[in-house]
N, C-alpha and C positions, 0 to 999 in steps of 0.2 A: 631314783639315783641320789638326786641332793637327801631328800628326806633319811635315805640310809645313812647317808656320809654324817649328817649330823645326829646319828643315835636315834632316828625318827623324829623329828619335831615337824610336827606338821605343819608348822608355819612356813616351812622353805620357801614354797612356792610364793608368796607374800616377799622375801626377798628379793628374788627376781622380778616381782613386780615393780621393788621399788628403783631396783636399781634402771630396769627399762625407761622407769617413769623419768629418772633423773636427766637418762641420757636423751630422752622428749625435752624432758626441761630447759640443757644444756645446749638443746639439737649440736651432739657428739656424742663419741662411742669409744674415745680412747681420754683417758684421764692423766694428763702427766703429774707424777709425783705425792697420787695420793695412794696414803699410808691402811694399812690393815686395819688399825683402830677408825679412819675414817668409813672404812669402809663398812663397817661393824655399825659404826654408829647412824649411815646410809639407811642400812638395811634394819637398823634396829635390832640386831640380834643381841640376845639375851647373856649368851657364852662367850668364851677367848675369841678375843679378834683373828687369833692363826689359825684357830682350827677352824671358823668360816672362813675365810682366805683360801685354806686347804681344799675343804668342801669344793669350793668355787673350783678352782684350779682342777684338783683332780678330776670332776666330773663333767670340764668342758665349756662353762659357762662364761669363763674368764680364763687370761690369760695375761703374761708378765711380758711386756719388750722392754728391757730395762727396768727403770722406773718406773715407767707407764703401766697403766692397766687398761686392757684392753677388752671389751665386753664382746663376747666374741657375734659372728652372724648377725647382731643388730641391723647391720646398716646394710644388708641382704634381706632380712625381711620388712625393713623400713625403706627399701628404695624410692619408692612411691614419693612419701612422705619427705625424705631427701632432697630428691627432685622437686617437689613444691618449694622448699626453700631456696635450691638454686636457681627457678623461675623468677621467685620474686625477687633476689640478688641482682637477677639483671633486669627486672623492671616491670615480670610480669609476662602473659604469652602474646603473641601478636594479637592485634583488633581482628575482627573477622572478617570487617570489611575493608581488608587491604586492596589496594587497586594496582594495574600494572606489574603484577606480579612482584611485587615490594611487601616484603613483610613491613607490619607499620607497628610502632612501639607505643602505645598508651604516655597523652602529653602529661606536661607537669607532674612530672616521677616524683613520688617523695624523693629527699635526699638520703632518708636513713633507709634503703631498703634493706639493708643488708642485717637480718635481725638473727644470724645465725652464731651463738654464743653466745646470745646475748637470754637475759633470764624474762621472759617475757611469757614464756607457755604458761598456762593453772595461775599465772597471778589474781588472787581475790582482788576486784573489784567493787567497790562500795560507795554507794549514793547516798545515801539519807543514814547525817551525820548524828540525828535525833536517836536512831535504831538500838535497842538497848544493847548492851558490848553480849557479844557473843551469838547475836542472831546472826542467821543466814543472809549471805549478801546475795544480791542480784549481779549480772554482767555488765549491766552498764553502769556500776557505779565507782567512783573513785579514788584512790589510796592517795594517804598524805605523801605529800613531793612525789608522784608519780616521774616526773619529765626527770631528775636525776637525783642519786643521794645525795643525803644531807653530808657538809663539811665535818672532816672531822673537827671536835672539842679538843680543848687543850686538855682535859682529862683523858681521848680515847687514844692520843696520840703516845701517850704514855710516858713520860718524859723524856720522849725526840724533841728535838730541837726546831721548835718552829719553820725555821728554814727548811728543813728535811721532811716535813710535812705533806707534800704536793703527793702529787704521781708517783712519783720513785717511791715512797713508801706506799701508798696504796695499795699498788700491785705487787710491791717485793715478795715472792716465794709464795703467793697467793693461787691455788691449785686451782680454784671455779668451783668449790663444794659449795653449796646451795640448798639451803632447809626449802621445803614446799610449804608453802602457806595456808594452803585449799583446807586442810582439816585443823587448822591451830584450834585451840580451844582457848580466844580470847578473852573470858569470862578467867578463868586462871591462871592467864597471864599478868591480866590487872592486878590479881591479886598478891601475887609473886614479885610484882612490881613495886607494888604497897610496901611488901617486907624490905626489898630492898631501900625505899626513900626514905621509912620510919627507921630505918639502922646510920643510913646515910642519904638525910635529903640530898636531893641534887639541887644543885645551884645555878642553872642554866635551863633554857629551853634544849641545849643538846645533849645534856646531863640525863634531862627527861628522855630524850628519845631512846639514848643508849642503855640508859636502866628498861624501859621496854623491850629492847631487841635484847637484852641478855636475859631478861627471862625468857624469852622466846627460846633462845638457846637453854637456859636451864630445863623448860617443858620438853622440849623436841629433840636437843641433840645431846645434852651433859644429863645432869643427874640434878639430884637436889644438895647432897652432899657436896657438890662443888660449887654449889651460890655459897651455902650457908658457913661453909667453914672458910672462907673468902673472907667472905662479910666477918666472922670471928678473929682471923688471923689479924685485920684493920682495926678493929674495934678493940684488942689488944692488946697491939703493937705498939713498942718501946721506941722504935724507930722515927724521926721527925721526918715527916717529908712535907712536901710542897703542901696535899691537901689529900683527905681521907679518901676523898674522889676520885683522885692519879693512885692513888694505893690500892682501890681496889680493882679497879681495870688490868693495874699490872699484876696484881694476882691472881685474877682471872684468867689471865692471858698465860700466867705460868704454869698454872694446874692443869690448861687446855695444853699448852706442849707438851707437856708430859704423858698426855694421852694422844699423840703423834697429830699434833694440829699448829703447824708454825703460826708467828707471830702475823705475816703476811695474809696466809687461810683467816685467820683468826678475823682478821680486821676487814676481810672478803667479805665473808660470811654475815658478820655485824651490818656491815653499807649494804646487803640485798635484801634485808631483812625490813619491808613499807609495811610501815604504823599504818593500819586500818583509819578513813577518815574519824570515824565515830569512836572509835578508843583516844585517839589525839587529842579532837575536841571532846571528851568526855571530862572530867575530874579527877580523875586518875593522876595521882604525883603531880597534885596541884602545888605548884613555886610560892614559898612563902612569901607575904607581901613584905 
């Protein structure tokens, strides 16, 4: 079915995989307000973003309410799985040895049960900071600032106004798309990282982190073509601004709208994006002394 719609590419089925996985990722199955090109770049398809959209739609897999996209039967044949999450919401199943006919609740509940939405499924975890960039991580090990992201920099914020920095901008127009981290090829990232410091060091430790997560986006979800003619457009530009730093963020950010990804998704995507321990502490866009 899909494989006809799309002229035969045998990859389809790999689309479906990915978007299933996302919606694992996301634990949801309806997406408000993301765009065909997001969607395209989800599943990594190679051709127009409408005619995968089409594919989808025509043959069942997906569906439009609105804005929204809706993955269809998901959460039919993930009931199960569902259900696991709405257990743990309220705290978990009763003890087994409830007595008096009292269901009994498991004491000292975390407070955060509630992890549905939240991007928590396939995150790489990593332990041993020594491990050379790009080995295989183990599960018990740990990512830099796990417990929350990092603030944004006066660079990532793009010449918003301080005050307008908080919450309100964070989340503005920001759908929940979410690159998977489990396959990055961090060996390439570093490297893609490099290009961007030696064009424009970064001048900050959050300088560093966001030239990482945008190569991460350059490897996974844009092109290379959109780092590098960024980086060119700043490098130059007749323009005076604040700092080559703010100049290239916001051209980043403009080349990514224009491939249906608002300013909001844009800055989402960046903050879910945890620098590996061992890439962080590695060398890598090491801050001039």
């Amino acid at each position: 079915m899909l494989v006809g719609e799309l002229d035969g590419d045998e990859a389809a089925p790999t689309y479906m995989l990915r978007i299933w996985g996302h919606c694992q990722n996301r634990r949801q199955w309806i997406f408000e307000g993301i765009t065909s090109q997001a969607l395209k770049a989800l599943c990594r398809y190679p051709g127009e973003a409408s005619k995968l959209e089409k594919a989808l739609l025509d043959t069942g897999f997906v569906r439009r309410e609105g804005t929204a996209l809706v993955i269809v039967d998901w959460d039919i044949y993930n009931a199960t799985l569902i259900a696991s999450w709405q257990n743990g919401k309220r705290g978990g199943r009763p003890r087994k040895d409830a007595t008096d006919g009292e269901d009994q609740k498991p004491s000292n509940n975390p407070r955060d049960n509630d992890r549905i939405g939240k991007d928590t499924i396939g995150e790489e975890k990593i332990s041993n900071p020594d491990r050379p960039i790009g080995a295989r991580a183990t599960p018990s090990e740990p990512i830099e600032s796990p417990s929350k992201p990092a603030a944004l920099s006066e660079f990532e914020i793009s010449g918003l106004g301080r005050e307008q920095a908080g919450e309100e901008h964070s989340k503005k127009d920001d759908t929940g798309f979410t690159i998977a981290l489990a396959n990055v090829d961090w060996i390439q990232v570093a490297q893609i990282a490099e290009v961007i410091g030696k064009r424009i060091p970064p001048r900050s430790q959050n300088d560093r982190r966001a030239w990482l997560r945008y190569a991460v986006m350059c490897e996974e979800l844009f092109t290379e073509d959109w780092l590098m003619s960024s980086l060119d457009e700043v490098l130059h530009s007749q323009e005076h601004r604040r700092s080559r730093q703010a100049h290239l963020v916001a051209i980043l950010k403009s080349k990514a709208s224009q491939l249906g990804f608002s300013s909001g998704t844009f800055d989402g995507i960046a903050r879910r994006i945890e620098i590996p321990a061992h890439v962080w502490k590695s060398q890598v866009l090491e801050l001039s002394k």
